[in-house]
MARNU-593792 format. One record per residue (C-alpha): residue number from 1; residue in three letters; x, y, z. Coordinates in nm, 2 decimals, m for minus. Example, Ala and Ser with C-alpha at 12.3 -4.5 7.8 and 13.67 -1.06 7.14 Angstrom:
! residues 2
+-----+-----+--------+--------+--------+
|   i |  aa |      x |      y |      z |
+-----+-----+--------+--------+--------+
|   1 | Ala |   1.23 |  m0.45 |   0.78 |
|   2 | Ser |   1.37 |  m0.11 |   0.71 |
+-----+-----+--------+--------+--------+
//
This chain:
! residues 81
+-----+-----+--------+--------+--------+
|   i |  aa |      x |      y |      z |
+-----+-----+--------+--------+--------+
|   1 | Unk |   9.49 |  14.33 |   9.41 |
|   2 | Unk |   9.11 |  14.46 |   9.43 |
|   3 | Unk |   8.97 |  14.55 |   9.76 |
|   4 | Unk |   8.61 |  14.67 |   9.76 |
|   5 | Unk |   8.40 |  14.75 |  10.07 |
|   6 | Unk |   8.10 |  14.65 |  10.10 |
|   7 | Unk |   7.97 |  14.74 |  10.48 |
|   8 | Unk |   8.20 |  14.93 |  10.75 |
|   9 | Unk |   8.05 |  14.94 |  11.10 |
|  10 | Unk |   8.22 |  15.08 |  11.44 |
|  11 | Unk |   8.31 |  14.71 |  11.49 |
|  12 | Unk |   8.34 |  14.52 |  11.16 |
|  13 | Unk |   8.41 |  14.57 |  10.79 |
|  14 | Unk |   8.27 |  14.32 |  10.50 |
|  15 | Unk |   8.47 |  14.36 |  10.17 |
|  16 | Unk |   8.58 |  14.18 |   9.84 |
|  17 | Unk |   8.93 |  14.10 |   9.82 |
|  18 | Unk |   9.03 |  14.02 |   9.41 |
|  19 | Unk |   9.32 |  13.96 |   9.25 |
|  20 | Unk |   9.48 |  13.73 |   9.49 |
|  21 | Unk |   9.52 |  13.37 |   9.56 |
|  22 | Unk |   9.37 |  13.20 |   9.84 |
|  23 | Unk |   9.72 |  13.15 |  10.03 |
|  24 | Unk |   9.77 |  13.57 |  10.07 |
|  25 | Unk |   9.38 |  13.59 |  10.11 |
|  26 | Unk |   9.42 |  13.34 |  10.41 |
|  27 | Unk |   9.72 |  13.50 |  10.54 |
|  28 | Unk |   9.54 |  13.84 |  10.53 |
|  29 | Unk |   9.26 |  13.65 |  10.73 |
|  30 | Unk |   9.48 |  13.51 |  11.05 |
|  31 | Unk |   9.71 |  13.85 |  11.04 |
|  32 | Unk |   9.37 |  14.00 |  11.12 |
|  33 | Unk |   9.21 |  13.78 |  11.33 |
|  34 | Unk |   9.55 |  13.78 |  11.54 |
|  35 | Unk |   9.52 |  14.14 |  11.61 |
|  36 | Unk |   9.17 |  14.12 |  11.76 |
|  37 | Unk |   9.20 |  14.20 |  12.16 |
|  38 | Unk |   9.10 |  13.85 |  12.33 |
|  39 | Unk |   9.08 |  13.76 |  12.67 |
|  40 | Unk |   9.11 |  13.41 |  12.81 |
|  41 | Unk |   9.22 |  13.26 |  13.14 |
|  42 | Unk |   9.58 |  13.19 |  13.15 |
|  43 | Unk |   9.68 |  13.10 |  13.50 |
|  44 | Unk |   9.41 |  12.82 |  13.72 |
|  45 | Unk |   9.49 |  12.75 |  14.12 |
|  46 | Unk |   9.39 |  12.46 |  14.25 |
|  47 | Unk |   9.32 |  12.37 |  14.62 |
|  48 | Unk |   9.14 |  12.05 |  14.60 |
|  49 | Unk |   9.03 |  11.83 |  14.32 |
|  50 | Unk |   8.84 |  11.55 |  14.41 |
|  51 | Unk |   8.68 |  11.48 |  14.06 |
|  52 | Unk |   8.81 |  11.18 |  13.82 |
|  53 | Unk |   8.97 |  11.49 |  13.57 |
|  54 | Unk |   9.33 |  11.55 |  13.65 |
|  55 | Unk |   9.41 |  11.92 |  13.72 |
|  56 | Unk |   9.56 |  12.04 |  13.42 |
|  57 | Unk |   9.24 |  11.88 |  13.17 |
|  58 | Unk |   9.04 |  12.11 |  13.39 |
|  59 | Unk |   9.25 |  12.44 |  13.34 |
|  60 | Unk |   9.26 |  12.35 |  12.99 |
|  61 | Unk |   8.87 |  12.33 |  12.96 |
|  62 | Unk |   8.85 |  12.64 |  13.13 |
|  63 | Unk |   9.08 |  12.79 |  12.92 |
|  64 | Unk |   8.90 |  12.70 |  12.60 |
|  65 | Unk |   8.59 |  12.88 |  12.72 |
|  66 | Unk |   8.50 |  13.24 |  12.48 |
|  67 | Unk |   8.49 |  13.45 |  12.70 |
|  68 | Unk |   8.29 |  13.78 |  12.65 |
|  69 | Unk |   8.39 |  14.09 |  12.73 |
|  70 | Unk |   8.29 |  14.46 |  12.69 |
|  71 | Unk |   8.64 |  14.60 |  12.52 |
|  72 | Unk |   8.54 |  14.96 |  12.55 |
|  73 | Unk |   8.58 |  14.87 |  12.94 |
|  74 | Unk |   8.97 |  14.78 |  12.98 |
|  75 | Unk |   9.23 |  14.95 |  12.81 |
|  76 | Unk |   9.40 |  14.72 |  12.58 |
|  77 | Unk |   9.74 |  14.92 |  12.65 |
|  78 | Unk |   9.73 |  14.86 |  13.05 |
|  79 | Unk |   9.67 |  14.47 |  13.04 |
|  80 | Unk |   9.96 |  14.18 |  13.02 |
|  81 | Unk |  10.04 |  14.07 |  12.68 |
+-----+-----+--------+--------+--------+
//
């Protein structure tokens, strides 16, 4: 196995990984992506829902939303996991 880097920023690295099939470079891939810091909303109250979507379709669109979020402002060791 080969790794050469090409760019390393504060926030993101590009490199060339050789040597290895695509399976391990895949696995490599969602190990990291798994370890970046997300937030999303987990928990959806609701009072009244008048609207032809039932409840939980609603709280599931909401929770597929990205949402963006300065990470330098939480600390990642305080929050629920």
């Amino acid at each position: 196995m080969k790794i050469k880097i090409l760019e390393k920023g504060e926030d993101a690295v590009r490199f060339i990984l050789e040597g290895v099939d695509t399976a391990f470079a895949n696995a490599l891939r969602r190990t990291i992506i798994g370890e970046v810091p997300t937030f999303a909303i987990d928990e959806v109250e609701f009072y009244e829902n008048d609207s032809a979507l039932f409840d939980e379709i609603i709280a599931h669109r909401l929770a597929m939303i990205p949402l963006t979020t300065p990470y330098d402002r939480f600390e990642l060791d305080a929050l629920e996991l």
